[in-house]
N, C-alpha and C positions, 0 to 999 in steps of 0.2 A: 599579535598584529595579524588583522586579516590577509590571506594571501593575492599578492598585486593580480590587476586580471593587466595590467597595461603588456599590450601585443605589438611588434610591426603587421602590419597592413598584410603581409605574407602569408603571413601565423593568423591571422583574423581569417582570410580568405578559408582556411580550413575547415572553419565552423558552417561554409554554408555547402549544401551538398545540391547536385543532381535532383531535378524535381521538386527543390523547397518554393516553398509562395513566399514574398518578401515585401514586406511592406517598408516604404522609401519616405521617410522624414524628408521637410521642407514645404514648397508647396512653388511650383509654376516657377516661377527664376531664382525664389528665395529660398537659401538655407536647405540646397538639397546636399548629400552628403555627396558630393562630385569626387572627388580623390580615390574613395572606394570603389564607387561606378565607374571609375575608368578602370581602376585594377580588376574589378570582375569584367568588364568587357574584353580584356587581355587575356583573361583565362579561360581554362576547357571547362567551365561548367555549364551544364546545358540545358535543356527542358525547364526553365525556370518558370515561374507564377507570378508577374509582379500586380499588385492591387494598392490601389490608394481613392482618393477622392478630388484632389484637382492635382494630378502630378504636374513635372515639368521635366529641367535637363535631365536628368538624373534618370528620371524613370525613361525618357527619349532614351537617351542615346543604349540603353541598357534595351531595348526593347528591338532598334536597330541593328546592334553589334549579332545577332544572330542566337544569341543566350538566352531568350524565351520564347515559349511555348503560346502563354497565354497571359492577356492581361485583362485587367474589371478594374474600369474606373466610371468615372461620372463626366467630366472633361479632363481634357487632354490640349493645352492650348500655352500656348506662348505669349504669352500675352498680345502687342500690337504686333507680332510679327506673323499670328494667324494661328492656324490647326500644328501643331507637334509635326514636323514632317517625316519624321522615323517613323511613329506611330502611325501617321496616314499611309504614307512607302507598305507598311508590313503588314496593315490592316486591308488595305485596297489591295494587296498582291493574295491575300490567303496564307502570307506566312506564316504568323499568328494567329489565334480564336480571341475574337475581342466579346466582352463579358460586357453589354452598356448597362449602368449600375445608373446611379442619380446621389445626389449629394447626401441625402437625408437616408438613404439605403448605404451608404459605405458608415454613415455614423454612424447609423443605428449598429450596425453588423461589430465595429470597434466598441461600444459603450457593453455590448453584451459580452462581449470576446474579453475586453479589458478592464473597463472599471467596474460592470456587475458582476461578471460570472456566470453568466444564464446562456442558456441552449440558443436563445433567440430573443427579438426586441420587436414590439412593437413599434410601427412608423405610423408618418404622418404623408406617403405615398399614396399619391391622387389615384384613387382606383380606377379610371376612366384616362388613365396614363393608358397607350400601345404598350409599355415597358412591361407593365402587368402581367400583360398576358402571355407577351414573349418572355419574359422571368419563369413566369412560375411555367409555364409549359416546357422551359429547360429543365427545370429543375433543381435545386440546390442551392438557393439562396434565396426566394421568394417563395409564401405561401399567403395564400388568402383565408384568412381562418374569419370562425364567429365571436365578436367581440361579446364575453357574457354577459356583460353589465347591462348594456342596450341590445342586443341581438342583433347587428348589424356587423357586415362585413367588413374587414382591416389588413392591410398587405402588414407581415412580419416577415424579420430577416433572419436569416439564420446567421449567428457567430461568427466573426471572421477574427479565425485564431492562425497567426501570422507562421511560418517556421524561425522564420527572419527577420529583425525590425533594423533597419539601417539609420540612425538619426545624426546631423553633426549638432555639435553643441558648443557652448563658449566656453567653460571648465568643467573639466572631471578631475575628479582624483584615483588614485591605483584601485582602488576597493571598487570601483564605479559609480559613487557617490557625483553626480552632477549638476551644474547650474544652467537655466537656460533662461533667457530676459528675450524680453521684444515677442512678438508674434508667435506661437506655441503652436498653431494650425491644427492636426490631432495628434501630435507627436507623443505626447503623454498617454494616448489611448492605445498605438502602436507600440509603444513599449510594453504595458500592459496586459496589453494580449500576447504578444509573441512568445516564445519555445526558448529561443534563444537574440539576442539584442546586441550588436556591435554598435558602440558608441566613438566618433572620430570626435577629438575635440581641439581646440584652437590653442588651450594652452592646458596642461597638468598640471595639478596643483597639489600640495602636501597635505594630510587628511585635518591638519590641525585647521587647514580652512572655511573648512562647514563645520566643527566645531566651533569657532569667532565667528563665523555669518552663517548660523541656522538658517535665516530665513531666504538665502539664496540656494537651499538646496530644491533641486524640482521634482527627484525622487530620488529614491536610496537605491545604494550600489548592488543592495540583493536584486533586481530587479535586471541587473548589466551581467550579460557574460565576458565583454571583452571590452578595451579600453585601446584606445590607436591615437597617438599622438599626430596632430594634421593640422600643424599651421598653415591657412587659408585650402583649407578642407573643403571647401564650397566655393571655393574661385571653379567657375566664372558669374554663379549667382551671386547674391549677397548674402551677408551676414549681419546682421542687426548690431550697429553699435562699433563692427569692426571695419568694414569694405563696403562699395556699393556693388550693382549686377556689374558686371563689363558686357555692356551689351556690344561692344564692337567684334567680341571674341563671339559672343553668343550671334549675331548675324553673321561670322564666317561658319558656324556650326551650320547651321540653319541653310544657308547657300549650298554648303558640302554636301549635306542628305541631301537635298530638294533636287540636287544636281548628278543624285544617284552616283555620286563618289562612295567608293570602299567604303572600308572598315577602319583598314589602316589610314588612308588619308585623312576621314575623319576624325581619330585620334590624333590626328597632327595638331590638328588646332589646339588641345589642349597642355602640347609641349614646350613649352613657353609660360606658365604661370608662375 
């Protein structure tokens, strides 16, 4: 029998260190791994990297609570309730170095990182974007090369290989073997890529049950370093199939930052789910 990777949320925390980039499953209100993002934003870890393509809670209040460094996304939005207000708070202050990336640059950077394997990916970014030139003149994630085929110029991304993939999901088993139904956003590209992959899931299941339902596995468990048992692991977003957002919870968030409340207070709101 392979050995259980199933951890408390404690023991998980261990795997992520000072300085790791983490890429944050779900997507804006849905299915972000909340449970774990509270417990790292209660912790001393510091200088952190978070990257995705359309975050939400999750990557917020992680970006607020003072634990990172730097982030690169594409949008950063709440849905009707406007701009991420941690992320506006930490970006308009200078606390943070904000990376603006665009949708089709964060996937390309995942599909090379995760389901090719290549240095870099060709995109379909509008060369006559500002981003362009502000990219590539940073450095490190855009380059303008000559497309051989036609001789024409084409923005490529370089790899974006995670240290950390944070995803929640509906069942795992101990090996890391998991199910995930409903909306998948890149979360399978983010595990893929990543170093190492903490997965929270809603319920644990015995390995005999992706043995009887193969076709609900969504990858295999060599892929998972750790397993964290987290019924409603994403309250206060949603979860496909099990709970909707609480957006009432999620507008006292949103009030809290925006009102330039603490760290602590902020965490308040989420002590009650």
């Amino acid at each position: 029998m392979a050995k259980s990777k199933l951890m408390k949320i404690d023991e998980a925390l261990d795997l992520i260190n000072n300085d790791d980039e983490i890429a944050i499953g779900g997507m804006s209100l849905h299915r972000n791994p909340m449970a774990i993002a509270v417990a790292i934003a209660k912790s001393n870890k510091n200088d952190l990297t978070l990257v995705d393509r359309e975050p939400g809670l999750a990557f917020d209040l992680l970006t607020v609570s003072g634990r990172v460094r730097r982030i690169r996304a594409a949008m950063v939005t709440f849905e009707h309730f406007g701009i991420a207000p941690g992320f506006r708070r930490m970006v308009e202050s200078g606390e943070v170095e904000f990376i603006e990336d665009v949708c089709e640059g964060v996937m390309a950077g995942l599909r090379a990182g995760g389901a090719y394997g290549l240095p870099f990916m060709p995109s379909a970014i509008a060369l006559d974007s500002d981003l362009v030139l502000l990219n590539v003149k940073r450095g490190g994630i855009w380059r303008v090369i000559r497309d051989p085929f036609n001789d024409q110029d084409l923005v490529v991304v370089k790899a974006i290989r995670p240290d950390v993939a944070l995803v929640h999901v509906h069942r795992a088993d101990e090996r890391g073997d998991f199910e995930l139904y409903g909306p998948k956003y890149e979360d399978l590209l983010k595990i893929q890529a990543a170093r190492r992959v903490i997965i929270t899931a809603e319920e644990v299941v015995n390995e005999d049950y992706f043995r009887e339902h193969p076709e609900r596995l969504a990858l295999p468990g060599f892929l998972v370093t750790a397993v964290v048992h987290s019924p409603k692991g994403a309250w206060p977003t949603s979860m496909y199939g099990y709970y909707r957002a609480d957006y009432d919870v999620i507008k006292k968030y949103f009030d809290s930052v925006k009102a330039g409340l603490s760290v602590e207070k902020v965490l308040e709101v989420f002590a009650y789910g």
